[in-house]
CHARMM internal coordinates of N, CA and C (Angstrom, degrees):
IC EDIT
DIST 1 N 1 CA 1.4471
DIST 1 CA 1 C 1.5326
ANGL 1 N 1 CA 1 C 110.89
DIST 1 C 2 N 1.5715
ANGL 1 CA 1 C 2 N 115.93
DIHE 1 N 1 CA 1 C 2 N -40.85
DIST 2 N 2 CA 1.4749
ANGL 1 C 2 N 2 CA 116.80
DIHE 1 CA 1 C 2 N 2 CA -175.52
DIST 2 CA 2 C 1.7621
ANGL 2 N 2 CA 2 C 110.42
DIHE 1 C 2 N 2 CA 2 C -72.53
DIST 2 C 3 N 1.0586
ANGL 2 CA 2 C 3 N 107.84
DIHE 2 N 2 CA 2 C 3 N -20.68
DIST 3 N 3 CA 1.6307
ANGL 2 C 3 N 3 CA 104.99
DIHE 2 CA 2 C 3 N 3 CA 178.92
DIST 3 CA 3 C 1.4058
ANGL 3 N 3 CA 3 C 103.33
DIHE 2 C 3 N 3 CA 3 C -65.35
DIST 3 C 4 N 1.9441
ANGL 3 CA 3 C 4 N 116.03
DIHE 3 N 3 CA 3 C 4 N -60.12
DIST 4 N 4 CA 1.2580
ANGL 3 C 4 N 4 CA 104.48
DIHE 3 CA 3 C 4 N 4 CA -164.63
DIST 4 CA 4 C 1.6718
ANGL 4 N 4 CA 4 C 111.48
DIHE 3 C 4 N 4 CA 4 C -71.83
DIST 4 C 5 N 0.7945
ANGL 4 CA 4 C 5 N 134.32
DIHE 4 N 4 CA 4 C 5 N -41.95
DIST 5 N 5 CA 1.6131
ANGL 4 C 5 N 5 CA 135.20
DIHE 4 CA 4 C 5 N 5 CA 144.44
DIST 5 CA 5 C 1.8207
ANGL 5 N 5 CA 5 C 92.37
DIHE 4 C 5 N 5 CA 5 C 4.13
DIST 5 C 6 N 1.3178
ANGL 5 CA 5 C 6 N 103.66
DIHE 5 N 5 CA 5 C 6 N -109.52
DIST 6 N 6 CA 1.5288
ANGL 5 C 6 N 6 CA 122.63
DIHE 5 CA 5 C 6 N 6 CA 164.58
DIST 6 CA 6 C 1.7503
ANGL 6 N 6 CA 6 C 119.19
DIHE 5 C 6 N 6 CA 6 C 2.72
DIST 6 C 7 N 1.3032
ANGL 6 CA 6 C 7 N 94.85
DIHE 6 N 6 CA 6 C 7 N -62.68
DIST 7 N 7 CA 1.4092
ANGL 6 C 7 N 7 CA 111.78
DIHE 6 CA 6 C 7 N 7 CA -167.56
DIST 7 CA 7 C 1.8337
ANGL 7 N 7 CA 7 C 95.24
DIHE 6 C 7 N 7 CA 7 C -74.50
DIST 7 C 8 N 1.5599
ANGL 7 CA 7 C 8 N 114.84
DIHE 7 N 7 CA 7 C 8 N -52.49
DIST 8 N 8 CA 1.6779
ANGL 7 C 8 N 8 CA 88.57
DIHE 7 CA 7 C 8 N 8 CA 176.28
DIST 8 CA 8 C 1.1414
ANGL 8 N 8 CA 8 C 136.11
DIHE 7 C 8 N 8 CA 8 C -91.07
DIST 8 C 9 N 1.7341
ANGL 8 CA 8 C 9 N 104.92
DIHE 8 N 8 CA 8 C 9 N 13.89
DIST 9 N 9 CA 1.5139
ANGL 8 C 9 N 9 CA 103.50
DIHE 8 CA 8 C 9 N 9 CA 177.03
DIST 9 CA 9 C 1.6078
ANGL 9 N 9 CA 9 C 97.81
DIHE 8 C 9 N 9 CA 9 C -87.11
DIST 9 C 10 N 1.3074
ANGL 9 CA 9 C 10 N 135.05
DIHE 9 N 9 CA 9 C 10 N -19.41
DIST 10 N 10 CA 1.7036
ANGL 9 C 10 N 10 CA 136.42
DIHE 9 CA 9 C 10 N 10 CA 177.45
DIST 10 CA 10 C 1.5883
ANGL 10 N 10 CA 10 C 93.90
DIHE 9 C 10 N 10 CA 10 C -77.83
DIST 10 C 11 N 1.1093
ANGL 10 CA 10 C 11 N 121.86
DIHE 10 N 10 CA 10 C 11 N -34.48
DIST 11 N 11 CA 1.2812
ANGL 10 C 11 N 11 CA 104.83
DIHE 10 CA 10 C 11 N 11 CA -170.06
DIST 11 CA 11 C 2.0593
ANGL 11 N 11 CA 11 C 118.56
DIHE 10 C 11 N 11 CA 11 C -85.71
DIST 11 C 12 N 1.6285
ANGL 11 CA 11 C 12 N 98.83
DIHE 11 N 11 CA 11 C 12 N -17.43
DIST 12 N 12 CA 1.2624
ANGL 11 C 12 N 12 CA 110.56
DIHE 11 CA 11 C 12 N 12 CA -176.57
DIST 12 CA 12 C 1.4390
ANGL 12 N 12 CA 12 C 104.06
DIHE 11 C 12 N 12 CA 12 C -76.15
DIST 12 C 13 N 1.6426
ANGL 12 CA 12 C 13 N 115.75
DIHE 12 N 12 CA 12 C 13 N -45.21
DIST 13 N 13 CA 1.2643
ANGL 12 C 13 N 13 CA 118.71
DIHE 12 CA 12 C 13 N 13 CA -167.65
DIST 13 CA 13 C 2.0723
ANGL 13 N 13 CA 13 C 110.72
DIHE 12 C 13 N 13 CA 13 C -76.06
DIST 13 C 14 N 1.2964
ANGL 13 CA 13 C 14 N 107.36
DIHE 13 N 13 CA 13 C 14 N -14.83
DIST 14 N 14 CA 1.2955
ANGL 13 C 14 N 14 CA 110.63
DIHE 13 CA 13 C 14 N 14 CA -176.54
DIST 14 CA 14 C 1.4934
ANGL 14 N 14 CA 14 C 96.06
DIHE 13 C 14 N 14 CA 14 C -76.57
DIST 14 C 15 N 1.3043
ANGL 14 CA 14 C 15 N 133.42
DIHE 14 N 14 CA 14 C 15 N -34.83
DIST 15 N 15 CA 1.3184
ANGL 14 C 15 N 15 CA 146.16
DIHE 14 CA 14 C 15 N 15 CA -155.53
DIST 15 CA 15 C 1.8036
ANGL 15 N 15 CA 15 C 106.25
DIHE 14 C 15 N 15 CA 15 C -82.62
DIST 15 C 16 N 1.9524
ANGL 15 CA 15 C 16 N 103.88
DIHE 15 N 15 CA 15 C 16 N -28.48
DIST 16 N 16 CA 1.5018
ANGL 15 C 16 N 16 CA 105.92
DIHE 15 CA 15 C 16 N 16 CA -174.80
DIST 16 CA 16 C 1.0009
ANGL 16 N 16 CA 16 C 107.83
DIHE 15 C 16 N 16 CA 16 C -87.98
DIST 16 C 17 N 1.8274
ANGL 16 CA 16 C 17 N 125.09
DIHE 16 N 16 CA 16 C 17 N -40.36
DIST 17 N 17 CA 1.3005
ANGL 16 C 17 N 17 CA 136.03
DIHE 16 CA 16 C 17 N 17 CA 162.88
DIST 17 CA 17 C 1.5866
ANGL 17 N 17 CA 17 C 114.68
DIHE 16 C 17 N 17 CA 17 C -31.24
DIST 17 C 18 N 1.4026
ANGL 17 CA 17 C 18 N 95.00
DIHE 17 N 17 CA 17 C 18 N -58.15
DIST 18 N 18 CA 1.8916
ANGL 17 C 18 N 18 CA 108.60
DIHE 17 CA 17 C 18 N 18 CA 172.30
DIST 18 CA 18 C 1.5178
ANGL 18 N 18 CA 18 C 108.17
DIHE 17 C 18 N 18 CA 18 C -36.66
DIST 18 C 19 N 1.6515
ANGL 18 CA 18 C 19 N 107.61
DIHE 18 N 18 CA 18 C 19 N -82.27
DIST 19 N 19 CA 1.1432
ANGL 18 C 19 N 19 CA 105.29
DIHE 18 CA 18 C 19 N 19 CA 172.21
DIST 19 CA 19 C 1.4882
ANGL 19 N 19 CA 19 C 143.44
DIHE 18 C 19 N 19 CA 19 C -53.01
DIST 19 C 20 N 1.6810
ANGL 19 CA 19 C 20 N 120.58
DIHE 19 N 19 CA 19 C 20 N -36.00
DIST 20 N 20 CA 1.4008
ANGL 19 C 20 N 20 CA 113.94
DIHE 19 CA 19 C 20 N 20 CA 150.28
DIST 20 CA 20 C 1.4698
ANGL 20 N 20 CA 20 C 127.23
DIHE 19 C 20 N 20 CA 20 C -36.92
DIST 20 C 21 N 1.2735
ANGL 20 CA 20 C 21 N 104.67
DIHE 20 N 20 CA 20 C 21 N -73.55
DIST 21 N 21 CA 1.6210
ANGL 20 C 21 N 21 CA 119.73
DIHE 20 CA 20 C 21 N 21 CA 165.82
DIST 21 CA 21 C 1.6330
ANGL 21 N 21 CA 21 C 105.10
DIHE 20 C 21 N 21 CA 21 C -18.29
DIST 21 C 22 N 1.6646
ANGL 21 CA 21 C 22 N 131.41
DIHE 21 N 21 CA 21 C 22 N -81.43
DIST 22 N 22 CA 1.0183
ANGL 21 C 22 N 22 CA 126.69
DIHE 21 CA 21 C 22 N 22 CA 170.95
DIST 22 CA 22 C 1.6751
ANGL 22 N 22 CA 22 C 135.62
DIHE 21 C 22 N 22 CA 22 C -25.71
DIST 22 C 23 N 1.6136
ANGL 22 CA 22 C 23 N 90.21
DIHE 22 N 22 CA 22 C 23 N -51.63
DIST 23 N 23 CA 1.5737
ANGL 22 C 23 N 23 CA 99.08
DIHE 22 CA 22 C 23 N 23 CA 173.89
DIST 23 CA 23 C 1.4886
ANGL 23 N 23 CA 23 C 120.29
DIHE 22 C 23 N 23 CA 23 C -69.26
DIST 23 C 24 N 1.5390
ANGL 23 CA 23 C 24 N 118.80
DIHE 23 N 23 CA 23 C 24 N -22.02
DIST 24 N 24 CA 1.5312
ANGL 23 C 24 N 24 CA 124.86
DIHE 23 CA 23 C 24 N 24 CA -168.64
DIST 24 CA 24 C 1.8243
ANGL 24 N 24 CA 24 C 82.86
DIHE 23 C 24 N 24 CA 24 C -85.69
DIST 24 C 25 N 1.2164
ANGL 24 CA 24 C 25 N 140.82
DIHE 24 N 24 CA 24 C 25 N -75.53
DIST 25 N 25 CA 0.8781
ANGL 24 C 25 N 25 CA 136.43
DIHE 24 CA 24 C 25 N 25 CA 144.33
DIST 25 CA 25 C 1.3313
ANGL 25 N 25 CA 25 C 127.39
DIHE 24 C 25 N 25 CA 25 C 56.32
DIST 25 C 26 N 1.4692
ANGL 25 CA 25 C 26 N 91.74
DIHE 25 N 25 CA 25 C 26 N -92.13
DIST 26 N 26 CA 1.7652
ANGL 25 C 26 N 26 CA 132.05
DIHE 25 CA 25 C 26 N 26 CA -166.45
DIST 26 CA 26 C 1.4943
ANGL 26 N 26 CA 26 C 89.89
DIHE 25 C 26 N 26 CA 26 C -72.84
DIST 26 C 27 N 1.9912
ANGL 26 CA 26 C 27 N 99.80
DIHE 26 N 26 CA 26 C 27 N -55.47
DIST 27 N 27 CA 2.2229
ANGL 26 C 27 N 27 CA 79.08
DIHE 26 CA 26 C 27 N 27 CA -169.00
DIST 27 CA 27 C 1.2372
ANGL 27 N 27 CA 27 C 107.32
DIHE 26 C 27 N 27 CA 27 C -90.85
DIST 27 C 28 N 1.4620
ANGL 27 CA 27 C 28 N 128.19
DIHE 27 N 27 CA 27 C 28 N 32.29
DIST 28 N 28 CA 1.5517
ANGL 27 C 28 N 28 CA 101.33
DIHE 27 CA 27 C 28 N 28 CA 132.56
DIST 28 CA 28 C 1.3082
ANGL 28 N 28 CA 28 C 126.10
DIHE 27 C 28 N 28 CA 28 C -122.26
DIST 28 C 29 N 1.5332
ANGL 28 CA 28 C 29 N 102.25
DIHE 28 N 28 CA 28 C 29 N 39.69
DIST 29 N 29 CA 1.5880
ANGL 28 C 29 N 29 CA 101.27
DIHE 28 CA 28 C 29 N 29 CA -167.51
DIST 29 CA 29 C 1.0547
ANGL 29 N 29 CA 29 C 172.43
DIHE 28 C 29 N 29 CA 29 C 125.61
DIST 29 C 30 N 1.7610
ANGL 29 CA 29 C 30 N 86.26
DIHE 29 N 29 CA 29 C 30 N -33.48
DIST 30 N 30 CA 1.5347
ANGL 29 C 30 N 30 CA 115.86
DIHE 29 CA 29 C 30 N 30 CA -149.69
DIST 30 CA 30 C 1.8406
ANGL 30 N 30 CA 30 C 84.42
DIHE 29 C 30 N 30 CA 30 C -93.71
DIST 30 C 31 N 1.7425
ANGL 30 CA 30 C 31 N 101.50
DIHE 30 N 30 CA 30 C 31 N 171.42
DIST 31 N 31 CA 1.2570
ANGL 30 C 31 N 31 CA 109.01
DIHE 30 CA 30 C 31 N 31 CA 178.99
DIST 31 CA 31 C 1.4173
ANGL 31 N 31 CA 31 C 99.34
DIHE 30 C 31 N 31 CA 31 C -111.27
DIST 31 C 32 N 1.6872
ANGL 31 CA 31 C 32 N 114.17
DIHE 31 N 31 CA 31 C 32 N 146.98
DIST 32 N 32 CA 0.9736
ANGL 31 C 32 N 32 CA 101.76
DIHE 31 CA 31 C 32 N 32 CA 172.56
DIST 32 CA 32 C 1.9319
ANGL 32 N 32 CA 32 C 120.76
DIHE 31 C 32 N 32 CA 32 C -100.16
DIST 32 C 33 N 1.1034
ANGL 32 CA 32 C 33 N 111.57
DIHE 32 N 32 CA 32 C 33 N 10.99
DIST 33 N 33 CA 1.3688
ANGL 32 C 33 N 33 CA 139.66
DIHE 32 CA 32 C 33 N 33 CA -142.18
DIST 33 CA 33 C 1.3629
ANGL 33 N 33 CA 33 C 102.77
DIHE 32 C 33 N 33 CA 33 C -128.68
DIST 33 C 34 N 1.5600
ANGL 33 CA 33 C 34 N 141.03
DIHE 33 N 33 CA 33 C 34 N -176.25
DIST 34 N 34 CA 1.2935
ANGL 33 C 34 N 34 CA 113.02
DIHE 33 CA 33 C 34 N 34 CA 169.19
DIST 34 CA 34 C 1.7179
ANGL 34 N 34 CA 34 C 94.95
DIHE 33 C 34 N 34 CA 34 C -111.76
DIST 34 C 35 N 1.1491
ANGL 34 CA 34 C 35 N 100.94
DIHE 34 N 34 CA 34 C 35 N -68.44
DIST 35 N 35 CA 1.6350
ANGL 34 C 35 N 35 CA 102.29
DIHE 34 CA 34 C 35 N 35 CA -172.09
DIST 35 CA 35 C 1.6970
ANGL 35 N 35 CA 35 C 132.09
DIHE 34 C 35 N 35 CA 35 C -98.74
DIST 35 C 36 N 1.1981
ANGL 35 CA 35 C 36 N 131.07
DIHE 35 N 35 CA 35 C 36 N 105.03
DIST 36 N 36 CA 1.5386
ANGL 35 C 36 N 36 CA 122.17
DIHE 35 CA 35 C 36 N 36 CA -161.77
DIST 36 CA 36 C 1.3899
ANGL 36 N 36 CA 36 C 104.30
DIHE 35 C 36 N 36 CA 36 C -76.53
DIST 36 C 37 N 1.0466
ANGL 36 CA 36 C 37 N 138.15
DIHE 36 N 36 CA 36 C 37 N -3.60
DIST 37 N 37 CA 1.6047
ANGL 36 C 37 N 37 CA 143.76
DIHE 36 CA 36 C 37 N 37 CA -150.04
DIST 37 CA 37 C 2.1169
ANGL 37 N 37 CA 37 C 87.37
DIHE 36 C 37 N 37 CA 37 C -57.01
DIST 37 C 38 N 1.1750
ANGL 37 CA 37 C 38 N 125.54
DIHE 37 N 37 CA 37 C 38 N -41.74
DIST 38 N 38 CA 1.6834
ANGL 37 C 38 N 38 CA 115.85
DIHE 37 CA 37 C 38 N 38 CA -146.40
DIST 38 CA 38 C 1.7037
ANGL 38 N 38 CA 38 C 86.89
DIHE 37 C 38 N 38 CA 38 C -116.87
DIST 38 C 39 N 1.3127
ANGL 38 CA 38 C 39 N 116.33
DIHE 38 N 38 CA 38 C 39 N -4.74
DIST 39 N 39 CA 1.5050
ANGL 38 C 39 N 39 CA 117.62
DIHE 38 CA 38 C 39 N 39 CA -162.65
DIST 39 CA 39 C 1.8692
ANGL 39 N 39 CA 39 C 92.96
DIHE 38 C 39 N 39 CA 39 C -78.70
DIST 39 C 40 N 1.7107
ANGL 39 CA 39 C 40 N 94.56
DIHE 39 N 39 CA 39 C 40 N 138.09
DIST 40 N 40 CA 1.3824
ANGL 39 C 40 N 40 CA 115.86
DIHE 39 CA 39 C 40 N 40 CA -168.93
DIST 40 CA 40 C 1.9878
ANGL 40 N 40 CA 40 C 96.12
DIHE 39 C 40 N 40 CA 40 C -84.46
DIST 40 C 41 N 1.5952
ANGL 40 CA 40 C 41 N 117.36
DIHE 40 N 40 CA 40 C 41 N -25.30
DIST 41 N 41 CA 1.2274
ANGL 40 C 41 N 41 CA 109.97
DIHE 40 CA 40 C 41 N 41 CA 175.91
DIST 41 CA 41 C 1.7602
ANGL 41 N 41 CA 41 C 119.73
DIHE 40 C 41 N 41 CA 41 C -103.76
DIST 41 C 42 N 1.2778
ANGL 41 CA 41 C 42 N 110.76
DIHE 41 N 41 CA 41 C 42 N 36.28
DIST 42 N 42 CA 1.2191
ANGL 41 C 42 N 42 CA 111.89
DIHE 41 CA 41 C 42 N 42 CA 173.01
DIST 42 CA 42 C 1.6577
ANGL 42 N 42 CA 42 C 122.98
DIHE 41 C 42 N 42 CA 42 C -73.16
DIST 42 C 43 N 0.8517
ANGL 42 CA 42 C 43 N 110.55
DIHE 42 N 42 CA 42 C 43 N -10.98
DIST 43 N 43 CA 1.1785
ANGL 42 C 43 N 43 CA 115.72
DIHE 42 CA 42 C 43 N 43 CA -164.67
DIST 43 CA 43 C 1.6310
ANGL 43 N 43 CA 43 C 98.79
DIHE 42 C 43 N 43 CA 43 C -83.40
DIST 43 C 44 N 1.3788
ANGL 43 CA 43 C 44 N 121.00
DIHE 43 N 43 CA 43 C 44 N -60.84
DIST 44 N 44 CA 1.2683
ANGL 43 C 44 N 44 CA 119.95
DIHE 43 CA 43 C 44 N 44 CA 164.70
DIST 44 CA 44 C 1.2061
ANGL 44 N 44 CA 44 C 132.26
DIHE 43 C 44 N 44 CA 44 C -72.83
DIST 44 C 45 N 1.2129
ANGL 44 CA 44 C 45 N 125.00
DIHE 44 N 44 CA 44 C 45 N -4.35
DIST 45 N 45 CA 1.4444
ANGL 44 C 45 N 45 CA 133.85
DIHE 44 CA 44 C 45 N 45 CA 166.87
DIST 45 CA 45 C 1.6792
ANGL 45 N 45 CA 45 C 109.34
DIHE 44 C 45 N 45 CA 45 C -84.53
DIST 45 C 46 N 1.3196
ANGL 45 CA 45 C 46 N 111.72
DIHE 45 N 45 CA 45 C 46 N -40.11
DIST 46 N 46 CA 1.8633
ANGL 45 C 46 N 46 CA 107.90
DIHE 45 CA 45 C 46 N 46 CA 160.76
DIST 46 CA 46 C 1.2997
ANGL 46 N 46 CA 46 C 110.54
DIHE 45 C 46 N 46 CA 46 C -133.55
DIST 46 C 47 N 1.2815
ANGL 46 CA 46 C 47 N 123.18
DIHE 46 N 46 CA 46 C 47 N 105.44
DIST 47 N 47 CA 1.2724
ANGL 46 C 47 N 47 CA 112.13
DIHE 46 CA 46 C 47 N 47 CA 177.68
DIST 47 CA 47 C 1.4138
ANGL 47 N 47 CA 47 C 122.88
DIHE 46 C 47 N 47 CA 47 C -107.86
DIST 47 C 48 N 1.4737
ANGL 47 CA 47 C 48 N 122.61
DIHE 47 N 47 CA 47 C 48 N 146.83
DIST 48 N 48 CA 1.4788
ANGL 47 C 48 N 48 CA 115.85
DIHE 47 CA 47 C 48 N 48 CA -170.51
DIST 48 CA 48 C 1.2692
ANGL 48 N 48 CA 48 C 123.77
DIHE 47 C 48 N 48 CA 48 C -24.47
DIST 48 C 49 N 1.1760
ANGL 48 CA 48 C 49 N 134.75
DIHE 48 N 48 CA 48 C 49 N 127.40
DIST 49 N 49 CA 1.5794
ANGL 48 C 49 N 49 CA 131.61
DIHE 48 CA 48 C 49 N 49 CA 150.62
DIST 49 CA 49 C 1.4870
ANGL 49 N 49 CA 49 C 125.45
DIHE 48 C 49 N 49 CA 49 C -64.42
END
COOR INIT
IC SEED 1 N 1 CA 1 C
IC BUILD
């Protein structure tokens, strides 16, 4: 029982890191993708200043 315990608290916290990471990310900018040039959601992912 204590392993799987173990095993999804490494796997939950790799998953929040994931998602933090993304969100710190986004407000400053960064892309996570390489190029938006053909991307249908660019517009809301950077939008004019």
């Amino acid at each position: 029982m204590w392993p799987t315990i173990i095993v999804a608290s490494v796997i939950g916290a790799l998953l929040v890191a994931i998602v933090v990471n993304q969100i710190v990310n986004k407000k400053k900018g960064k892309r996570c993708c390489g190029s938006c040039t053909g991307c249908a959601m660019r517009d809301s992912c950077h939008p004019d200043k």
